[in-house]
N, C-alpha and C positions, 0 to 999 in steps of 0.2 A: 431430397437433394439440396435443398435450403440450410445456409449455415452449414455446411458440409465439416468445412476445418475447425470450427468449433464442438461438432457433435464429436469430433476425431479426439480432437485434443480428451475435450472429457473422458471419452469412453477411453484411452490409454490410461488416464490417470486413473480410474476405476479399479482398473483392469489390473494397472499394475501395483496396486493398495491390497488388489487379494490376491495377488500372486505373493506377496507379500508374505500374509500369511500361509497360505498353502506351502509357502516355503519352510516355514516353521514345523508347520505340521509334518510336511516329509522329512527335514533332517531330527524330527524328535521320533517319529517313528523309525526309521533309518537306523538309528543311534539303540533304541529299545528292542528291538527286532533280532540286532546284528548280539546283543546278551540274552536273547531267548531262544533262538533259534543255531542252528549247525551252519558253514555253509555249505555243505552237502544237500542240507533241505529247499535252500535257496537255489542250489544248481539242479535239483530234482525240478523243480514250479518252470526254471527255466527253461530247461529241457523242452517241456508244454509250451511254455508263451512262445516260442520261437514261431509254433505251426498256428497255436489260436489268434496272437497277432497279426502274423499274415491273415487267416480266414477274414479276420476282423475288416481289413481295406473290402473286403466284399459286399460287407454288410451296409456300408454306405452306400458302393455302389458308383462314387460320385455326383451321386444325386442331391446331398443336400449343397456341394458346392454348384450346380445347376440353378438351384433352387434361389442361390443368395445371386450367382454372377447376370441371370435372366434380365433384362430390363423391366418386362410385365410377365406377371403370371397370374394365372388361373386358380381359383380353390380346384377344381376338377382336375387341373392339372398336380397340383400338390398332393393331393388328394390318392392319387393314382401311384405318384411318387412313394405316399406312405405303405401302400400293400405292396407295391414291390419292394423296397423294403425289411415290410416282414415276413414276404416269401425268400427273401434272401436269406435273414435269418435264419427261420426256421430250416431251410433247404442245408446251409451251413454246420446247422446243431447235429443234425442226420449223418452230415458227413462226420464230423468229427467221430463220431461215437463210431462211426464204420470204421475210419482207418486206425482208431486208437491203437488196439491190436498192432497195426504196421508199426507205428513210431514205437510202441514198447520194445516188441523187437528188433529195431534198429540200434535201439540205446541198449538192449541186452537187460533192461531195469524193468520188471512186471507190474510197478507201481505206479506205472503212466498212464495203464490204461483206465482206472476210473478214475486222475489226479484230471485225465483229458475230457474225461464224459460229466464230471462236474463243470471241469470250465466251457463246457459247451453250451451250457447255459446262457451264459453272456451274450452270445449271438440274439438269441432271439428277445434279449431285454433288452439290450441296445438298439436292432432295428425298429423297436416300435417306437423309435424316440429322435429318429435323426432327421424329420422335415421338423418337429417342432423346435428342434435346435436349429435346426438352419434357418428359420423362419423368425428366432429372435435375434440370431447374428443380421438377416437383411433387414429387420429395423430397428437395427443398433442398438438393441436394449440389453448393452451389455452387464448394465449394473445389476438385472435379476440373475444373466447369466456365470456372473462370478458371484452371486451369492447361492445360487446353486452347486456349480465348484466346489465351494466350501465346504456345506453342509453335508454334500455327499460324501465328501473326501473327511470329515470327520465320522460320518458312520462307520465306512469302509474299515478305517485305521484302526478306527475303535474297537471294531469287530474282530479284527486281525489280531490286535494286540490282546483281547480278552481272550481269543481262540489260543492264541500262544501260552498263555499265560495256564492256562488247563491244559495242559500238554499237546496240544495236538499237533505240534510239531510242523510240518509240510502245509497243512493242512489249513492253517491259519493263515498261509499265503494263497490259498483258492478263495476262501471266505471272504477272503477281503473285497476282490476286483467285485465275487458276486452281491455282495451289499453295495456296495460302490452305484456300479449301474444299476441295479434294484431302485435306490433309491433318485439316482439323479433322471429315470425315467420317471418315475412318479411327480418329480417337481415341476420337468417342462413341461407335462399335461396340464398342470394344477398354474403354474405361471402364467402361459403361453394363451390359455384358453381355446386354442383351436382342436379343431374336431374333425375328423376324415371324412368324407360323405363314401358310400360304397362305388366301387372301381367302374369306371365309366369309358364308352368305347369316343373315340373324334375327337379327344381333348386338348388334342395337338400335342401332345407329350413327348412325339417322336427325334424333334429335336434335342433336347431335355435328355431322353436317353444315349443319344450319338455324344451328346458330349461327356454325359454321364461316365461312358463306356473306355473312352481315351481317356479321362482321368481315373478310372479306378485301375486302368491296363498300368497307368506311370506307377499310381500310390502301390499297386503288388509286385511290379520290378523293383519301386524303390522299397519296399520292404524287403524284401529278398536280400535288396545291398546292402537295408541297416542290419540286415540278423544270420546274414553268411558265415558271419567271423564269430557268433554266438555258434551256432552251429557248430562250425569246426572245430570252437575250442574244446564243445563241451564231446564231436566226434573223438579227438586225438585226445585230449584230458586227463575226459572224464567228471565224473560230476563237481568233484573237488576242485579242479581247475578252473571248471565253471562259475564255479561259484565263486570262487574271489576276484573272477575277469565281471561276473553278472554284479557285484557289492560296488567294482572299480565304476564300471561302467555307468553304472546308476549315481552314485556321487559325482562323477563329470558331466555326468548329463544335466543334473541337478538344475543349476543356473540357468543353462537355455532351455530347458523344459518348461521353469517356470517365469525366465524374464521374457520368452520369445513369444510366445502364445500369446498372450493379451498383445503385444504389437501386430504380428500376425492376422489374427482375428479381426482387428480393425482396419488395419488394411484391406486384406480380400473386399471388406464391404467398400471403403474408401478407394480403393487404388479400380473398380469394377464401374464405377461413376464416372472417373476420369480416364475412362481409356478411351474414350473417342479424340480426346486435344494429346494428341503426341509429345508435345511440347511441355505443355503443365506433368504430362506422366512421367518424362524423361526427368525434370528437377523434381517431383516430388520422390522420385525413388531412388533417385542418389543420393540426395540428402538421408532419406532415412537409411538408406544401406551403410553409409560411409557411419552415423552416429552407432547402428547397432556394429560395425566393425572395431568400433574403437572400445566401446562396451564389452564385447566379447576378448577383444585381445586381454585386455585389463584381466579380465575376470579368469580367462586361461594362466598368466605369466604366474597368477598371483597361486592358482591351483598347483602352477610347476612346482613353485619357491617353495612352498609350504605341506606338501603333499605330504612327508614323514608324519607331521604332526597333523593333518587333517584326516587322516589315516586311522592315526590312532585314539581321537576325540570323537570319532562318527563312531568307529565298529570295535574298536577297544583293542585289549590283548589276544593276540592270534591270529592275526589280522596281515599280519608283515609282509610275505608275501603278495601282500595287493599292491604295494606301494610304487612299484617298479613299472607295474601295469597300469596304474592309477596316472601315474607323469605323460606313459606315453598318448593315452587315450585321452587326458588333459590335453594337449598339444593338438593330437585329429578333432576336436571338437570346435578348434578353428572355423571350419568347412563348414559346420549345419547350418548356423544361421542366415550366411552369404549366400549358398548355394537354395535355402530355403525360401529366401525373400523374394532370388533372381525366379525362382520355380512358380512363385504366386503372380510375380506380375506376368511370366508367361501365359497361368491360367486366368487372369485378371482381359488378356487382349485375345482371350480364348483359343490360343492356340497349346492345349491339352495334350493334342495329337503328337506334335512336334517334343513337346517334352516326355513322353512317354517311349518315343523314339531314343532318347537320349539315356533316357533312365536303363535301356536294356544294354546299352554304350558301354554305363559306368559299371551294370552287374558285370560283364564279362572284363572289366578293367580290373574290378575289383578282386573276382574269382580266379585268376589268372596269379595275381600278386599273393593272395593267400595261399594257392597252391604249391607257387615255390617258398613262399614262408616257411611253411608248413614242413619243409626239411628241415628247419631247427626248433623243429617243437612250437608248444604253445606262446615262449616268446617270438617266433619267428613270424606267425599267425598275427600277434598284436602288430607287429612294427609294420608286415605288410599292411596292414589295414590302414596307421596311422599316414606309412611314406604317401599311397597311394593315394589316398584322399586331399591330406595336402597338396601334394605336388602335383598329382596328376588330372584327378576326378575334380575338385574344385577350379581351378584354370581354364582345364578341357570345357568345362559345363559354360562358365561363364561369355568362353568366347564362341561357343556355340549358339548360347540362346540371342548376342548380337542379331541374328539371321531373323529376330521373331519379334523385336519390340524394338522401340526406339535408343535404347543405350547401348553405344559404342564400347569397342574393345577398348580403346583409348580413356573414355569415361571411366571404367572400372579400374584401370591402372590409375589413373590421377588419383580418385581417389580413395583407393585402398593399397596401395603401394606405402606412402607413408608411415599410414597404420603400422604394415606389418614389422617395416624395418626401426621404428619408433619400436615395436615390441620383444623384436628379438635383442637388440642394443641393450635396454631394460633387464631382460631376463640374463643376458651373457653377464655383463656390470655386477648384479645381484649374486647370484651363484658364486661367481670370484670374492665375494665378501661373504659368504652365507657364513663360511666356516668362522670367524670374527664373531659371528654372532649369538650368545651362550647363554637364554633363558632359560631358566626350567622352571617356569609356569609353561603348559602349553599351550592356554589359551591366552594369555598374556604374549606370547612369542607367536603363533600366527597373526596375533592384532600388528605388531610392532614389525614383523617379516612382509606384513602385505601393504600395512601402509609405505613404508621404506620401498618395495618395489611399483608401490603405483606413484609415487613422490618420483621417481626417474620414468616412469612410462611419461610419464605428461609433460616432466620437463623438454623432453627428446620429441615428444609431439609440437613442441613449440616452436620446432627448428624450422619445419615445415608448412609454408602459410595457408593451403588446404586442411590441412588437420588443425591449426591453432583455432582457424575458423569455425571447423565443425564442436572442434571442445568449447570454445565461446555460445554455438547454439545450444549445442546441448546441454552447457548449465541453465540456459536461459529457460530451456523446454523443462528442467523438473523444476525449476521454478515455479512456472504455470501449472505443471501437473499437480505439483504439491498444492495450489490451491484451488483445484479443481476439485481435488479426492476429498481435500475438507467442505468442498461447497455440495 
């Protein structure tokens, strides 16, 4: 607990040095993949990830976030955490391989069912690995933890893209996750140095799993809400369809996959410290909510602007129809990181329970809107997805979870109001001049399209003395970061 904001600071700058590259690495596989592969093969794999995903929040458990938010723990108690676990796991791998069969026939496609019995696998490589990860998230050491990230995330690719590359078509996107986890279990064994002793009865673990249990009930509703509109598209569709909503989705996801984690992550340990002073929690979580707000609006307006052409640089010719899809799922992706930050500090002040309540809120909010989408087809599917989140799921959550921690409804309007209306002013501006705008280099015209519209986001954020504020700290904070990651 000593030095707290200093271990913070470092470990973001770390964090976000190899998110850095991770980021590379996924839009250069991204970009390889998308000229090797179909996206029929892509909407095949996703078909699978929909249900191994979900299985996957099992396989934690919520045990290794137990493990980091606990104030003291036990080896015996960790320890205990590990075989459960890997009875998760394995119990997981079993099912998959039973119901395979069911999801082939849902989909009408008889190729799911070993594309599912291989990816079954991952269960039980991942569970033998998630207290040693949790174990170096609670003390802090996240610099092996993003150099493991990497390492495995260059196997994984590696392996996908060499499987592709020898035709195996579908099959190079199973390859991949299974080397992935392969190997980044083998590193936190080999990092971490810790070792399970056998399962032990009194270890007081009982708590430990009650909270366990409310955070893995949230993480499978909220899965459910992230992969509903995957489902549906790829139900009403078809694989085809799928697969350029699964190409769009994955490029918007892109950015907060990889800027958000590494903040994330050090929060949960930092913001689990400070949750006894209300007060310190209430300012250290606006401040960072309102900076990753204005981070994300940026990084959304600029995906609006530029989507033809980022379109067509990631996944190449044939790709067109995603574009459409790509803008609006750009726009819904507003919501994850707001509504993700507000989700941690509720698990931060342990009330799990109360968010898990909320998470089964937003599936029937969700499902509801998708259904009547879902009368005009698979565009009708995305826009519900996107109205509803905006406008309804993200608001709704925010002034619910008021009830559960120190930040007021008021608090989140100050300071995310701003933001958004600084970002929509920017993007409407921009779009009415887009047509004006007539490079044909394309990577030359997204550089010159995105800096022109973050050049009007930040001027329009100046209006506002809340937000000029927050852009003032936050230059200041990568300032620091950047000489952190080099120290």
């Amino acid at each position: 607990r000593t030095g707290l904001k200093e271990r913070a600071i470092k470990s973001v700058a770390v964090t976000l040095a190899a998110q850095g590259v991770k980021l590379v690495l996924q839009i250069s596989s991204i970009a390889i993949l998308a000229r090797l592969l179909s996206p029929s093969d892509f909407g095949l794999v996703a078909m699978v990830m929909v249900f191994t995903g979900l299985a996957m929040q099992f396989t934690d458990g919520g045990l290794s976030m137990a493990t980091i938010q606990r104030d003291d723990i036990t080896h015996a108690q960790v320890s205990n955490l590990f075989w459960l676990n890997c009875a998760l796991g394995l119990g997981l791998c079993l099912l998959a391989i039973i119901i395979s069969p069911i999801i082939a026939m849902l989909y009408d496609e008889p190729r799911l069912v070993s594309v599912m019995v291989a990816m079954s696998l991952t269960f039980i490589i991942g569970g033998m690995s998630v207290q040693h990860d949790a174990l170096l998230r609670r003390q802090m050491r996240f610099r092996a933890l993003s150099l493991i990230d990497i390492l495995s995330m260059v196997a994984g690719l590696s392996a996908g893209i060499i499987a592709a590359m020898k035709g195996l078509q579908y099959w190079s996107l199973v390859i991949s996750p299974i080397t992935t986890y392969s190997s980044k279990t083998l590193m936190r064994w080999g990092v971490s140095g810790w070792r399970p002793s056998m399962f032990s009865r009194n270890s007081g673990v009982r708590p430990l799993l009650h909270f366990g249990a409310h955070l893995t009930g949230a993480n499978f509703v909220g899965y459910f809400t992230t992969n509903v509109t995957s489902f549906a598209v790829g139900y009403v569709g078809g694989a085809q369809a799928l697969g350029f909503y699964n190409r769009a989705s994955t490029l918007t996801a892109l950015p907060t996959k990889q800027l958000l984690p590494p903040i994330m992550q050090v929060m949960q340990s930092v913001l689990t410290r400070i949750k006894d002073d209300e007060e310190k929690l209430r300012k250290a979580a606006l401040s960072i909510m309102s900076k990753i707000a204005i981070v994300t609006m940026l990084i959304t307006i600029g995906m609006v602007f530029t989507a033809d052409r980022l379109v067509l640089i990631f996944l190449g010719e044939g790709w067109g129809d995603t574009v459409n899809i790509f803008r609006v799922l750009a726009v819904a992706s507003i919501a994850t990181p707001i509504t993700t930050f507000a989700a941690i500090i509720m698990v931060a002040v342990g009330e799990s329970a109360a968010l898990m309540r909320w998470k089964m809120v937003a599936l029937v909010i969700l499902s509801i809107s998708i259904a009547i989408g879902s009368i005009w087809g698979v565009k009708g599917i995305v826009l519900a997805h996107c109205i509803s989140g905006v406008f309804v799921r993200m608001p709704g959550f925010l002034f619910y979870s008021t009830r559960y921690q120190p930040i007021k409804a008021v608090d989140f309007i100050r300071r995310l109001l701003p933001v958004l209306l600084s970002a929509i002013g920017a993007l409407i501006l921009m779009m009415l001049v887009k047509r004006y705008i007539d490079i044909d280099n394309v990577f030359l015209s997204v550089l010159v399209e995105f800096i022109m519209v973050s050049t009007v986001y930040i001027i329009m954020l100046g209006f506002f003395k809340v937000a000029r504020e927050d852009v003032r700290e936050l230059a200041l904070m990568i300032k620091v970061f950047a000489k952190k990651a080099k120290g």
